[in-house]
Backbone bond lengths (Angstrom), bond angles and torsions (degrees), N, CA, C in turn:
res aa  C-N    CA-C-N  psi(-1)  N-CA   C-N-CA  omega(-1)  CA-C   N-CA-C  phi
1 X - - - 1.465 - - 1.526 109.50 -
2 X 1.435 117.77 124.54 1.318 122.80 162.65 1.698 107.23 -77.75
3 X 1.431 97.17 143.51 1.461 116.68 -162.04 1.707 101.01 -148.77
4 X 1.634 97.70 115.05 1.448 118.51 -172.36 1.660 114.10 -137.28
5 X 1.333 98.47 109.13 1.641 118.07 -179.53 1.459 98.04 -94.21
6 X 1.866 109.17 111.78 0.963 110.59 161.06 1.877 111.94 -116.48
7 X 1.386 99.89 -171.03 1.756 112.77 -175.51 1.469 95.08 -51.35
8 X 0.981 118.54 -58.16 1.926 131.78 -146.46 1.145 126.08 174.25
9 X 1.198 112.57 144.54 1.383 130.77 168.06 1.417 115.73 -3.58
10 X 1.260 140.34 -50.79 1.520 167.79 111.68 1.440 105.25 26.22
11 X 1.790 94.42 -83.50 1.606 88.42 177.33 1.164 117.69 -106.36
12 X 1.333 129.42 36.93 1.050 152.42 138.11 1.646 112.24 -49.48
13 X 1.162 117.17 -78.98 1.399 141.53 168.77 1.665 108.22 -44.54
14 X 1.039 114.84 -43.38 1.626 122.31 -175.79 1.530 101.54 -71.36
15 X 1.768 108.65 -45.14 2.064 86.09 178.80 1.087 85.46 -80.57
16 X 1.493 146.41 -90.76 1.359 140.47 -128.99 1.557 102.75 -29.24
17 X 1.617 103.23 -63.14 1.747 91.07 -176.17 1.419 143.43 -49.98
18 X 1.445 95.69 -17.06 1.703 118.96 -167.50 2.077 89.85 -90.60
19 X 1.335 117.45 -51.94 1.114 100.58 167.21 1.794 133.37 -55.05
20 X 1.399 116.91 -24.57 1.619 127.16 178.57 1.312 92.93 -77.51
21 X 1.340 117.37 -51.23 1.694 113.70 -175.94 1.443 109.16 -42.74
22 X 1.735 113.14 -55.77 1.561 100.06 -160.54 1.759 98.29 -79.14
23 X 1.248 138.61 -21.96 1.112 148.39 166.84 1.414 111.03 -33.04
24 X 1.327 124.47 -59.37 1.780 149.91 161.69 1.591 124.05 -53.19
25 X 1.500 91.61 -37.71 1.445 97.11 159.73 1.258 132.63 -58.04
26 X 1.333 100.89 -42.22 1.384 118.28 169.40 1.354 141.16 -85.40
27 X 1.295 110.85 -6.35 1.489 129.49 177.08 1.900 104.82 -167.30
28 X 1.474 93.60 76.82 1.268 118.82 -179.67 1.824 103.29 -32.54
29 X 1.394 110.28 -40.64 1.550 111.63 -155.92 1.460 102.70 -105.24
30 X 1.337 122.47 14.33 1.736 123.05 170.30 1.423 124.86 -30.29
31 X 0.897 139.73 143.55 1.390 150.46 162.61 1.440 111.32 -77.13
32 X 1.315 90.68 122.67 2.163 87.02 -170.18 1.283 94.97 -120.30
33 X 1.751 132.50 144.94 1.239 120.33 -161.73 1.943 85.54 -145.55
34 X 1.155 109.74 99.66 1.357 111.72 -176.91 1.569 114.80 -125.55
35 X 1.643 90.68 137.12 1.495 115.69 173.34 1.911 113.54 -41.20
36 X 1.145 95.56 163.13 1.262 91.46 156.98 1.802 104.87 -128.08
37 X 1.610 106.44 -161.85 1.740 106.58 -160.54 1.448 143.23 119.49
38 X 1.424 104.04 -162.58 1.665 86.91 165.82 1.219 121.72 -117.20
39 X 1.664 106.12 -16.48 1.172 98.83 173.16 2.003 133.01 -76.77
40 X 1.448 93.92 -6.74 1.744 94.76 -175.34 1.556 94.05 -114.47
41 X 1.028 122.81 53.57 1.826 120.45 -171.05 1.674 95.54 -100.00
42 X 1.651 108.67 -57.55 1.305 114.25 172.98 1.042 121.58 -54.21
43 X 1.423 117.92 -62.11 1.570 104.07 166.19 1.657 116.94 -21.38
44 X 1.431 116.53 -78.86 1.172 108.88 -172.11 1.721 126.34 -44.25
45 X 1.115 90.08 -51.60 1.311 106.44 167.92 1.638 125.35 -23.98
46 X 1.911 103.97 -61.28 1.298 99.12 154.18 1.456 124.29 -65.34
47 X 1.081 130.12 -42.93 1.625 118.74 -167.18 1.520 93.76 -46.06
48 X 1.686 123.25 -55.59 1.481 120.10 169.98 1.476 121.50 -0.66
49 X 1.728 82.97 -66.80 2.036 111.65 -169.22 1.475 95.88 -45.20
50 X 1.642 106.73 -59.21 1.513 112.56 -151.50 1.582 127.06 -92.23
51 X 1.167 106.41 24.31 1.504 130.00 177.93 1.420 117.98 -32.28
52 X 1.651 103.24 -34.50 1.416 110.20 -171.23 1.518 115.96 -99.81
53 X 1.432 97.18 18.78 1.787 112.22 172.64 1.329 125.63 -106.13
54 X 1.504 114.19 -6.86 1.602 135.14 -176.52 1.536 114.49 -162.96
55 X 1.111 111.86 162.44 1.252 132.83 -177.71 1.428 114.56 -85.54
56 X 1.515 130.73 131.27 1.442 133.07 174.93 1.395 126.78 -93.79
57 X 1.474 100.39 -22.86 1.293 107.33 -146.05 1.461 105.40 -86.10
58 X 1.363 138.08 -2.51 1.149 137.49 136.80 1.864 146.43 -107.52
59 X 1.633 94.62 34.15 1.567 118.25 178.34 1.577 97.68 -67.41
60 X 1.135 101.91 142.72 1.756 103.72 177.00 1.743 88.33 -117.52
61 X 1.418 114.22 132.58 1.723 120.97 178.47 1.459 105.93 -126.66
62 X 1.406 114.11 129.59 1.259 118.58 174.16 1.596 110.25 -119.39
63 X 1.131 126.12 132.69 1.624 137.23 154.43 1.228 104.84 -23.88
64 X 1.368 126.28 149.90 1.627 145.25 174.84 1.659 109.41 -84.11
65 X 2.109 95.32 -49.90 1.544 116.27 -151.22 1.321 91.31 161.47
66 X 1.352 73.51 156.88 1.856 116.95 -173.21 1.206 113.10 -141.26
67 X 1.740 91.44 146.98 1.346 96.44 163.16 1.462 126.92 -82.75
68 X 1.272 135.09 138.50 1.324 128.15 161.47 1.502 140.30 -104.84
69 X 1.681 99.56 158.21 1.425 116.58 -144.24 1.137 136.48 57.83
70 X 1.354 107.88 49.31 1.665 109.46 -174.19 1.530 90.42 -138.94
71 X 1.096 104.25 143.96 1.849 122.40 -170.75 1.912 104.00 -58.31
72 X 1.025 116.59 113.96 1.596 105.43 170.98 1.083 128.12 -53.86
73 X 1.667 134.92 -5.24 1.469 118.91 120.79 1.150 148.48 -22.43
74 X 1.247 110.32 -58.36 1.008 108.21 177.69 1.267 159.50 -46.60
75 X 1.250 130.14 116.97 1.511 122.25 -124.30 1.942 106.45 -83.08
76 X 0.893 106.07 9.30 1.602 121.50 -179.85 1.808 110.63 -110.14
77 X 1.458 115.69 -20.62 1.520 113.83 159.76 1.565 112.96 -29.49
78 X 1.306 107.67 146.01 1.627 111.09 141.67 1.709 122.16 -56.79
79 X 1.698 107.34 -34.18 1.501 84.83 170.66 1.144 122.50 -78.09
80 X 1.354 130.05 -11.93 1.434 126.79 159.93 1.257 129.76 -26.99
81 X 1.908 83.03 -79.92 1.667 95.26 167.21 1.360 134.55 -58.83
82 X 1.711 124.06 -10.12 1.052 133.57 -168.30 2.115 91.19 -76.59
83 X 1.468 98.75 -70.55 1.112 137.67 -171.91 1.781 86.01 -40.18
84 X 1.115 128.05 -50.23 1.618 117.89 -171.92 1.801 115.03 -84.46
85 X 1.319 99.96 -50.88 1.442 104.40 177.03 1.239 127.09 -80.55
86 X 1.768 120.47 -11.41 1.401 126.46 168.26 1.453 122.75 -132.14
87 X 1.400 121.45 -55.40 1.009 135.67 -167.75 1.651 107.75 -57.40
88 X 1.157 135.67 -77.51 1.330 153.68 169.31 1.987 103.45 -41.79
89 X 1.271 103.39 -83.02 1.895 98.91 163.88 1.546 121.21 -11.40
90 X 0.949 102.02 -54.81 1.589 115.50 -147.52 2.196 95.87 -105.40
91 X 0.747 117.48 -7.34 0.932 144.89 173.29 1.578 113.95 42.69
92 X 2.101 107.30 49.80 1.149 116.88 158.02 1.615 137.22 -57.15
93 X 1.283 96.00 126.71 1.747 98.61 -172.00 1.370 100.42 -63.05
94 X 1.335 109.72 161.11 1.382 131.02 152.96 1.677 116.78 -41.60
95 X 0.630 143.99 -62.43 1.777 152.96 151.34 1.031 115.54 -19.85
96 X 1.736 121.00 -37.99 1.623 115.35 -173.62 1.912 99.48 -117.58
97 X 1.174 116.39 0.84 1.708 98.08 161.87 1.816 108.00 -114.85
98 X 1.109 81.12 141.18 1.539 118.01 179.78 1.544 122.12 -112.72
99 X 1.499 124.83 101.08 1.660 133.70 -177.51 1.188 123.69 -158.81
100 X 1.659 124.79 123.79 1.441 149.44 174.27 1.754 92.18 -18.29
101 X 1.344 103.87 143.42 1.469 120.87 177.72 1.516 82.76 -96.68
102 X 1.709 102.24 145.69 1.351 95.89 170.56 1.371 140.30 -108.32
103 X 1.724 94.70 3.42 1.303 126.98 160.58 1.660 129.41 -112.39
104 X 1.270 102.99 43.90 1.818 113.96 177.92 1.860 113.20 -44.90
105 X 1.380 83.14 141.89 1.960 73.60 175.76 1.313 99.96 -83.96
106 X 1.322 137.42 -7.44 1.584 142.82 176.22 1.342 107.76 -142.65
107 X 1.094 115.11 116.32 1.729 116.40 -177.84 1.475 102.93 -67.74
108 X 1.363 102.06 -33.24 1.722 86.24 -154.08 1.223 102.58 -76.66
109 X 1.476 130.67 -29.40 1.215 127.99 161.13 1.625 130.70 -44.07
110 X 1.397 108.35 -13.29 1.374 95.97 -162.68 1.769 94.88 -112.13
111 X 1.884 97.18 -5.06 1.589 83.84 169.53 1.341 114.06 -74.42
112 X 1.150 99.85 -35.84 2.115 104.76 -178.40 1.424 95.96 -58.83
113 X 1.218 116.17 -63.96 1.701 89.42 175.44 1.471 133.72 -45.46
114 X 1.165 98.52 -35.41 1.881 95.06 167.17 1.409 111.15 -63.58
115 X 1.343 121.28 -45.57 1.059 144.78 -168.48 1.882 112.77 -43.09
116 X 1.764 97.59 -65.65 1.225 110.04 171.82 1.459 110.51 -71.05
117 X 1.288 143.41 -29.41 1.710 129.92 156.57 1.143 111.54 -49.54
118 X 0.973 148.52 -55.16 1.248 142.57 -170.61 1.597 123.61 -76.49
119 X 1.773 103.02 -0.33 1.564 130.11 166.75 1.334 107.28 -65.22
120 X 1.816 95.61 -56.05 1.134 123.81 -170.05 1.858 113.78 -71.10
121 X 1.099 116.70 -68.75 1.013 127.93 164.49 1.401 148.30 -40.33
122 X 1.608 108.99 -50.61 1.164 129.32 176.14 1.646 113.66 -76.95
123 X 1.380 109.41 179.35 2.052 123.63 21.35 1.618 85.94 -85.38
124 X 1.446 91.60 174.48 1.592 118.83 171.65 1.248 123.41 -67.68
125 X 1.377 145.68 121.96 1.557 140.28 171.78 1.210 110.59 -66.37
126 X 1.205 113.85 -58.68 1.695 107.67 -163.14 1.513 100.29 -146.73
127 X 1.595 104.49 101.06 1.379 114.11 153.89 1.523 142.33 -99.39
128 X 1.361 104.52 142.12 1.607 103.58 -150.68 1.424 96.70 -105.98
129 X 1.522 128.14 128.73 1.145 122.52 171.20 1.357 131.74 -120.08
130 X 1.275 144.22 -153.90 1.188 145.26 -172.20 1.574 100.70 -149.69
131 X 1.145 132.10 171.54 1.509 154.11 -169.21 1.851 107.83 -127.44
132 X 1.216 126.75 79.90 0.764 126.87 170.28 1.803 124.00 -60.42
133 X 1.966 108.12 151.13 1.796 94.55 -163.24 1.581 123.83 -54.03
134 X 1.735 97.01 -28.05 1.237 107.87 -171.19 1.871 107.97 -106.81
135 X 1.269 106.92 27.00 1.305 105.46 174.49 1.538 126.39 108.57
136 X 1.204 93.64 -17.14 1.563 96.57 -150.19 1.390 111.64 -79.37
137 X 1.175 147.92 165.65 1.611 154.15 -169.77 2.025 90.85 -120.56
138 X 1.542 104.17 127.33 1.585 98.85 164.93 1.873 115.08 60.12
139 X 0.916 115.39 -108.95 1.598 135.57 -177.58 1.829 111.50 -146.59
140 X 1.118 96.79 20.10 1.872 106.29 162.13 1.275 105.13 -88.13
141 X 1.198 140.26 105.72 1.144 159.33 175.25 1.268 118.90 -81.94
142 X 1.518 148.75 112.45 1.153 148.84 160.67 2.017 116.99 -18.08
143 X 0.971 120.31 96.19 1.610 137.04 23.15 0.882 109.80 -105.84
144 X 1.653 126.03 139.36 1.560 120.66 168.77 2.044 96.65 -142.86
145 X 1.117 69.73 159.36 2.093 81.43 -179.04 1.223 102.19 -119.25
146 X 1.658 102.82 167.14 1.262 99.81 -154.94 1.744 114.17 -98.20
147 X 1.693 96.76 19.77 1.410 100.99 166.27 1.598 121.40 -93.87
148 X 1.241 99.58 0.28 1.605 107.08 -160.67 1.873 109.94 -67.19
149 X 1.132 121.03 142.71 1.572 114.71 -156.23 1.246 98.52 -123.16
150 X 1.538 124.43 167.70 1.712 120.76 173.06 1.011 107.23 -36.42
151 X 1.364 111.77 139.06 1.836 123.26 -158.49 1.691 102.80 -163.29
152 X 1.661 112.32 151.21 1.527 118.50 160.67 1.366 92.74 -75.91
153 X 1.994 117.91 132.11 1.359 120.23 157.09 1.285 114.73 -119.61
154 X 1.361 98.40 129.10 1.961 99.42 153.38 1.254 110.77 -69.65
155 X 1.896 83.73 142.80 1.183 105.33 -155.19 1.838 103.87 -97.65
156 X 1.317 120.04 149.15 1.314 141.11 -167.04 1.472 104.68 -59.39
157 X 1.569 133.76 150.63 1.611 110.21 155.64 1.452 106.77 -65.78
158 X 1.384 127.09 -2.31 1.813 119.10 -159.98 1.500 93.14 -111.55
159 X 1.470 135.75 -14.76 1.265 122.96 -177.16 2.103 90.77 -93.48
160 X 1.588 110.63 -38.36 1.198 108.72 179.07 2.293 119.03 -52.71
161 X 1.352 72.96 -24.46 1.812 81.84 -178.69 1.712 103.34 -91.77
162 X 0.956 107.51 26.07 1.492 115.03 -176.62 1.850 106.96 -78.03
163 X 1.292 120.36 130.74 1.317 117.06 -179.79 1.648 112.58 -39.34
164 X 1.255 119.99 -53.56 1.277 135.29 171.23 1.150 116.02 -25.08
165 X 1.466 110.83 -74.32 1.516 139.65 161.62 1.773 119.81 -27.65
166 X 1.140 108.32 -57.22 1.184 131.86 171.86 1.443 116.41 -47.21
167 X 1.653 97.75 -46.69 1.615 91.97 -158.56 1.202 121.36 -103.49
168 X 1.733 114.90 -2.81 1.019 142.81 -177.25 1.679 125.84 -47.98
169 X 1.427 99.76 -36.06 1.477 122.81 176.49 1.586 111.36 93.72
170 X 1.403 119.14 -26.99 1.829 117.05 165.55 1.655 102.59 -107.86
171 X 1.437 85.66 179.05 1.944 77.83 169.64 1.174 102.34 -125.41
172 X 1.676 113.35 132.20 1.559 117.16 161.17 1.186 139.00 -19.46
173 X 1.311 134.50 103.72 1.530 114.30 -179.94 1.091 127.98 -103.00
174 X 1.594 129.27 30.95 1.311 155.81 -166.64 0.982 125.23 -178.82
175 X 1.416 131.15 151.21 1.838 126.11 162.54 1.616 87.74 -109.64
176 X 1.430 105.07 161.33 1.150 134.06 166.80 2.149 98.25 -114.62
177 X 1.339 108.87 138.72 1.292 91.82 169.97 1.483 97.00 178.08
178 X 1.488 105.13 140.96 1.596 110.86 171.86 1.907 102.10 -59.11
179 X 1.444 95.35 157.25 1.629 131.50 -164.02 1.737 94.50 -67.00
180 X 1.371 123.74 172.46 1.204 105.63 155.70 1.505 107.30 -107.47
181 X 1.613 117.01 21.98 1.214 114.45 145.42 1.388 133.36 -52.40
182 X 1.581 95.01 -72.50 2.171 101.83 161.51 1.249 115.89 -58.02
183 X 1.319 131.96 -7.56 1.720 119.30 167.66 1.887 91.29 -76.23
184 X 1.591 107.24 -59.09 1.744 80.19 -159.47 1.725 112.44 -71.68
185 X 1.335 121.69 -13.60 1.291 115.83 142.57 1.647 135.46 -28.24
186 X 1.139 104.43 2.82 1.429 115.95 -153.84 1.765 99.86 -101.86
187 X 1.054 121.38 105.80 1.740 106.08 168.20 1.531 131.98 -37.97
188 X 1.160 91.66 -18.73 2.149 87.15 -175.99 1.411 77.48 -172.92
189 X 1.302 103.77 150.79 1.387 124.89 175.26 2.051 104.60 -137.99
190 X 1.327 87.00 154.03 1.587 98.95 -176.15 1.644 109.32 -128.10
191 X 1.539 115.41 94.25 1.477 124.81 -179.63 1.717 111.18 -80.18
192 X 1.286 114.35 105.23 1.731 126.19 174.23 1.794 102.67 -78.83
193 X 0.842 120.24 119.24 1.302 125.75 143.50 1.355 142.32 -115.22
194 X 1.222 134.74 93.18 1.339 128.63 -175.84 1.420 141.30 -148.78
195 X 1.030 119.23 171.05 1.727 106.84 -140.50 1.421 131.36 82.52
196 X 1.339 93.71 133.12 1.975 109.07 165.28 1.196 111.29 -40.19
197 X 1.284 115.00 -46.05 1.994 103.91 -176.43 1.176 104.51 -68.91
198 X 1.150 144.90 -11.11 1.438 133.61 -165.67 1.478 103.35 -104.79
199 X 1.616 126.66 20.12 1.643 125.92 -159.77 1.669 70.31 -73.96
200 X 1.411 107.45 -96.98 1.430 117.36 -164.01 1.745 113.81 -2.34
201 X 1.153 86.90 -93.89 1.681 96.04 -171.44 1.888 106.12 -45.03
202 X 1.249 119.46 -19.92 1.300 110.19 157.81 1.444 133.72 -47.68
203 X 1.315 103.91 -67.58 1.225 145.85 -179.71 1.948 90.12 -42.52
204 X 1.336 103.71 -75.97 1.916 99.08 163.92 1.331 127.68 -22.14
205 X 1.377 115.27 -50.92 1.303 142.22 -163.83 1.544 99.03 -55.49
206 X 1.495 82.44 -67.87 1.584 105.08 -163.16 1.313 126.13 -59.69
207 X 1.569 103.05 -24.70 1.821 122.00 172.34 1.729 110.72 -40.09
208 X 1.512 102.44 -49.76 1.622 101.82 173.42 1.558 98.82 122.07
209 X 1.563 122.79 -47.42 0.866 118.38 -179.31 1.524 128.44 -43.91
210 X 1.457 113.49 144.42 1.679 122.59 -171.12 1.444 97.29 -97.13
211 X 1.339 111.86 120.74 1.689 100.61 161.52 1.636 111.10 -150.68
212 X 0.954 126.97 159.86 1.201 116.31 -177.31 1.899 124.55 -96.64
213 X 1.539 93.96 0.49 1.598 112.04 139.11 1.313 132.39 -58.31
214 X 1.794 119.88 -14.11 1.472 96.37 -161.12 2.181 71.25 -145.41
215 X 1.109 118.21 67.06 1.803 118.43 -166.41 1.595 106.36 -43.35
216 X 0.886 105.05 -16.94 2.180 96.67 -179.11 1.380 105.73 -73.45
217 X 1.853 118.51 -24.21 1.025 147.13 -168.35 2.060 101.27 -46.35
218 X 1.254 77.63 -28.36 2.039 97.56 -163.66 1.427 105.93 -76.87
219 X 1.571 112.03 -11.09 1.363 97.34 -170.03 1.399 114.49 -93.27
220 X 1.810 103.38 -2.96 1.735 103.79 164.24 1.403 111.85 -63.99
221 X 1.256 137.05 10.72 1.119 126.26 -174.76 2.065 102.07 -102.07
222 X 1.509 93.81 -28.04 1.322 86.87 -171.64 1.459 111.35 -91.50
223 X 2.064 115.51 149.86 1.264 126.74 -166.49 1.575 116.46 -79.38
224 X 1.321 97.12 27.10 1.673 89.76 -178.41 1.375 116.88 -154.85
225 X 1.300 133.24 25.99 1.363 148.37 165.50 1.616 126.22 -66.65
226 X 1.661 101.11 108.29 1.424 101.47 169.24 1.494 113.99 -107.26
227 X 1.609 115.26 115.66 1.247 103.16 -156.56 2.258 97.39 -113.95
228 X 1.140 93.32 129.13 1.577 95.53 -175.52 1.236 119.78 -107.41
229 X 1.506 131.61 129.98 1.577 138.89 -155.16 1.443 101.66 -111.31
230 X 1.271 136.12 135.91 1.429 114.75 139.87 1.309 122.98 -85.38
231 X 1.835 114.04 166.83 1.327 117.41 -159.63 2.100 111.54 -63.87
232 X 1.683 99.89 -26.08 1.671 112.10 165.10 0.907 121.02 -60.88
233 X 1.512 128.23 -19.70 1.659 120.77 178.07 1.129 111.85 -126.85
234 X 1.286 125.80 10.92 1.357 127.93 156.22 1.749 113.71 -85.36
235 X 1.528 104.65 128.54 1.440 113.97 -171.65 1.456 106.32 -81.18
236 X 1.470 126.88 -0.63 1.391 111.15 -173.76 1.568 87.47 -112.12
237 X 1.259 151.21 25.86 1.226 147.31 177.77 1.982 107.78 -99.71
């Protein structure tokens, strides 16, 4: 695992993006599979900035996870945020993004549908993730192994205390979320970490150890992880 302590969030966002950029350059039609949150907002944000450094018009973007049972209105969804910070910006067609409904009349149905896109589609080039408080990658929830595949998850009290969660006005009664099988399926992955609240569960991270107590834990296994710290949530800063 590559491991990069930067200032902040800031330039955090400034390499990650400059790395997706040259990534796109090179395979105009990549599969981009991004978190939602606070920590990968900037990121996007720049790719926004840098529009005039790559081509959009054939990025293929897939959803991470969802919340479930909550109206896809709703302005606290992941497709919200997808739809504001990527989808719409970047000005992906309908044809090339792919994401969990977050109100299925049958969940399990709509994982096989995720399921079979990503048959179709995949594997993933470059997935962007987040560091959840209690560990978790997506909607893999402590304990999860690292065979576990797009799945209905119960949801955490710490993913439920999630700003998102909170502000939504109902409460989630499910995650929808790729496996952390199809994450390490993933050709390169991009680990965000940032913020003071996240020292702790960093600090875990960073030990090395694999366990299926701490699921991000899994991505030391995979050969292509660039994982980026800021100087607030890094415990040796």
């Amino acid at each position: 695992m590559n491991i990069e302590i930067l200032k902040d969030g800031n330039e955090i966002a400034n390499a990650v993006s400059d790395y997706v950029i040259e990534e796109i350059n090179q395979n105009p039609n990549l599969l981009l599979c991004t978190a939602t949150g606070g920590s990968p907002t900037k990121t996007y944000n720049s790719l926004i900035d840098k529009t005039d450094l790559y081509p959009t018009d054939q990025i293929r973007v897939l959803k991470l996870d969802e919340w479930g049972g909550v109206p896809m209105e709703n302005p606290e969804t992941c497709e919200h945020y997808m739809q504001k910070h990527i989808i719409k910006p970047l000005n992906i067609s309908k044809e090339n993004y792919f994401g969990f409904n977050s109100n299925p009349k049958i969940p399990e149905h709509e994982i096989q549908r995720i399921k079979n896109i990503l048959s179709e589609q995949g594997p993933i080039d470059i997935c962007i993730l987040g560091l959840g408080l209690n560990g978790h990658i997506a909607f893999n929830e402590p304990p999860s192994s690292a065979d576990v595949a797009c799945h209905i998850a119960m949801l955490s009290p710490q993913s439920l205390a999630h700003p998102m969660a909170l502000e939504m006005g109902i409460t989630p009664t499910y995650g929808l979320t790729l496996g952390i099988k199809e994450i390490m399926e993933s050709k390169k992955i991009y680990m965000l970490v940032c913020g003071a609240h996240k020292k702790e569960i960093a600090e875990k991270f960073l030990s090395g150890e694999i366990t299926d107590d701490l699921p991000a834990s899994h991505l030391w296994a995979h050969p292509n992880v660039h994982c980026f710290i800021d100087e607030s949530a890094n415990s040796n800063s």
